[in-house]
N, C-alpha and C positions, 0 to 999 in steps of 0.2 A: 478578042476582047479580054482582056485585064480582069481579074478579080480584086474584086477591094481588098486592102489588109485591116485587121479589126481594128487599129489605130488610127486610119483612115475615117472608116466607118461612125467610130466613139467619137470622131471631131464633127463630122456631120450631125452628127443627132446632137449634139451639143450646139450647134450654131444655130439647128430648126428651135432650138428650144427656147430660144432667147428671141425669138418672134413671136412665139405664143403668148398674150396676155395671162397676167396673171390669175387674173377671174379664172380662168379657163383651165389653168393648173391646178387651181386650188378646188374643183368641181370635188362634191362629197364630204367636204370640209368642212367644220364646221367655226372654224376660227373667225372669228370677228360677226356669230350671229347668236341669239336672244334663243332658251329653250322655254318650250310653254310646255305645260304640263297639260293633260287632258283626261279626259274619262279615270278623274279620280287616281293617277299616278298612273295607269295603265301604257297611255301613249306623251311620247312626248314629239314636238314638231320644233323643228329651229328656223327661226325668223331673222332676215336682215335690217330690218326695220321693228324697233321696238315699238312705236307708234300703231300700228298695224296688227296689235295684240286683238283689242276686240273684234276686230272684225275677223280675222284668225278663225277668233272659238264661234263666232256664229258662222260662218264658212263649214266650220268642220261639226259643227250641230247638224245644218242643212243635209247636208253628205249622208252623216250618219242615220237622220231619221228618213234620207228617202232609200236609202238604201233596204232598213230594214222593211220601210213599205210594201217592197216588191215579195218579200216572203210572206206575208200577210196574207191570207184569204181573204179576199172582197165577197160583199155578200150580193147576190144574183138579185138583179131586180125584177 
């Protein structure tokens, strides 16, 4: 069996690359998406749909107050 030479190689992964949609490259990225600001500048969240703001912040309300529910003592009935 043959070992690749790394020019070989560097053409390969250049050609899978070009198969890859670009969605998919661009994972993490933040180019061509809307940032919302939250909890007062603290967080910020990027949106691809600018449409979809409010629903966003009460999404990320929801979150937030059941989250800190669970730390809460309930009182024994």
């Amino acid at each position: 069996m043959m070992k690749k030479t790394t020019l070989e190689y560097r053409m390969m992964q250049e050609h899978n690359r070009l198969k890859i949609p670009n969605s998919k490259l661009l994972t993490g990225s933040i180019i061509d998406k809307y940032p919302i600001t939250l909890d007062g500048g603290r967080t910020t969240i990027f949106i691809s749909d600018k449409s979809k703001e409010s629903e966003t912040r009460e999404k990320y309300q929801l979150r937030k107050d059941n989250r800190l529910n669970v730390f809460v003592k309930k009182p024994k009935v």
